[in-house]
PALOLO-250648 format. One record per residue (C-alpha): residue number from 1; residue in one letter; y negated, z negated, x negated. Coordinates in steps of 0.5 Angstrom, whole numbers, plus 500, padded with zeros to 3 digits. Each point is the difference from the previous one (the first is absolute). Last residue first. Layout:
% PALOLO-250648
PT num residuo   y   z   x
PT NUM       A   Y   Z   X
...
***
This chain:
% PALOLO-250648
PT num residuo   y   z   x
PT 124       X 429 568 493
PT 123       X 501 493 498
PT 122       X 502 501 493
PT 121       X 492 499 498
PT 120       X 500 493 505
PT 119       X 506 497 496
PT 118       X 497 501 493
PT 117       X 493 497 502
PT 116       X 505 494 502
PT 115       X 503 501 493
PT 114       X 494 500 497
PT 113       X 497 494 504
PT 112       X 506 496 497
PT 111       X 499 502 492
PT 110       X 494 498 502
PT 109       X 501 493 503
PT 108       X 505 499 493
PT 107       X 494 503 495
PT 106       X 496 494 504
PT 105       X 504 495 499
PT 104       X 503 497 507
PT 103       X 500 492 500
PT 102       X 494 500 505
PT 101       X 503 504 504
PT 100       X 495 500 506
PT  99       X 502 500 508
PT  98       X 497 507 503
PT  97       X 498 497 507
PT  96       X 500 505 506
PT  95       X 495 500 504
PT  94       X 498 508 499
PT  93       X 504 505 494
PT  92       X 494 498 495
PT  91       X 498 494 503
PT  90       X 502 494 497
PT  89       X 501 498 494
PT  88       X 505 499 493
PT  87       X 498 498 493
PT  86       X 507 503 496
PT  85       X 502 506 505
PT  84       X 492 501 499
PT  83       X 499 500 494
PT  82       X 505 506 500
PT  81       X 496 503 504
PT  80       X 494 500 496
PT  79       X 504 502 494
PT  78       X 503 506 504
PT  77       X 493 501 502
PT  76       X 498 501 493
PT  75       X 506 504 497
PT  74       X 499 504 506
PT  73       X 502 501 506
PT  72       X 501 506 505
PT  71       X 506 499 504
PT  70       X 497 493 503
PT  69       X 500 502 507
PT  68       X 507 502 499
PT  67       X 503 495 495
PT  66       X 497 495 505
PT  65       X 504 503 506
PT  64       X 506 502 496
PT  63       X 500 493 498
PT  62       X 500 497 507
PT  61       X 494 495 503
PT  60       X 501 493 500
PT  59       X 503 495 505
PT  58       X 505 506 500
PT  57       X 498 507 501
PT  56       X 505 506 498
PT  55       X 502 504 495
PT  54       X 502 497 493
PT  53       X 499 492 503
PT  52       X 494 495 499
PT  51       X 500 492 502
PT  50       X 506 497 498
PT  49       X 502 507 496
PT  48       X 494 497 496
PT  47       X 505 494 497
PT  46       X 498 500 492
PT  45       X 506 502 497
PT  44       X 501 506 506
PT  43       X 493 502 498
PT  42       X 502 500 492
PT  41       X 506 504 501
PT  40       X 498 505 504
PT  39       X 493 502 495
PT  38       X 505 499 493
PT  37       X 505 505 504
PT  36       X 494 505 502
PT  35       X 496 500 496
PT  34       X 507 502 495
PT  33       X 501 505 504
PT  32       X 507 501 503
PT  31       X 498 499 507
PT  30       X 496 505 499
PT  29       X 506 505 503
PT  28       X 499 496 507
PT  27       X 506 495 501
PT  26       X 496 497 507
PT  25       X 495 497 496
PT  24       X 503 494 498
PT  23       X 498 496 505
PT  22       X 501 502 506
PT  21       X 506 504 499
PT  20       X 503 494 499
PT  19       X 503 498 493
PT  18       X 496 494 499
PT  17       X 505 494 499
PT  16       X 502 500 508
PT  15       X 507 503 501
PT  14       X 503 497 492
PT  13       X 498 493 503
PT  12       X 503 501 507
PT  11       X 506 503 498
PT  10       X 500 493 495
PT   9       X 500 496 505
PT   8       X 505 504 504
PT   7       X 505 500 494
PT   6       X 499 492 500
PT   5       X 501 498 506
PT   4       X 506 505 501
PT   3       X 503 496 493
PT   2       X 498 493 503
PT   1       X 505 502 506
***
């Protein structure tokens, strides 16, 4: 009986580790860009996919939405978003408060913001 437990633990385990279309990009061929890798890993460490997901709106809009609106970035706006994952705030995308992360390092939130940026180019 233990055995059974077990086996259902683990198929939960396996089953909910990040491998759902919504949150790995759906297996798009950029997925084995390294933007992409380091970007899907550093959100998943720091618990975005709680508020964001790939394509739809959580508590926080959608990467794909925010990729698309900010698919012109630059150096300097991908900075600005970027100290924006870290500081958080309010009114960009309505009431809906973006918490701060303190404890993500600039070059992290950045690699991060890339990433969703990624998300959005590969959308269309």
């Amino acid at each position: 009986m233990n055995r059974i437990f077990f086996s259902l633990a683990i198929a939960i385990i396996i089953s909910s580790c990040g491998n759902s279309s919504s949150e790995n990009g759906g297996g798009r061929e950029y997925t084995n860009d390294p933007v992409y890798k380091k970007g899907v890993a550093l959100v998943g460490k720091n618990k975005c996919f709680s508020c964001h997901a790939i394509n739809e709106t959580i508590t926080g809009p959608s990467y794909v939405t925010i990729g698309e609106k900010y698919a012109n970035a630059n150096d300097s706006l991908v900075s600005a978003l970027a100290n924006k994952v870290i500081s958080g705030g309010t009114g960009v995308w309505g009431a809906a408060i973006m918490i701060p992360h303190p404890g993500v390092s600039q070059e992290d939130a950045e690699v991060m913001v890339r990433y969703i940026l990624l998300l959005g180019k590969n959308s269309k």
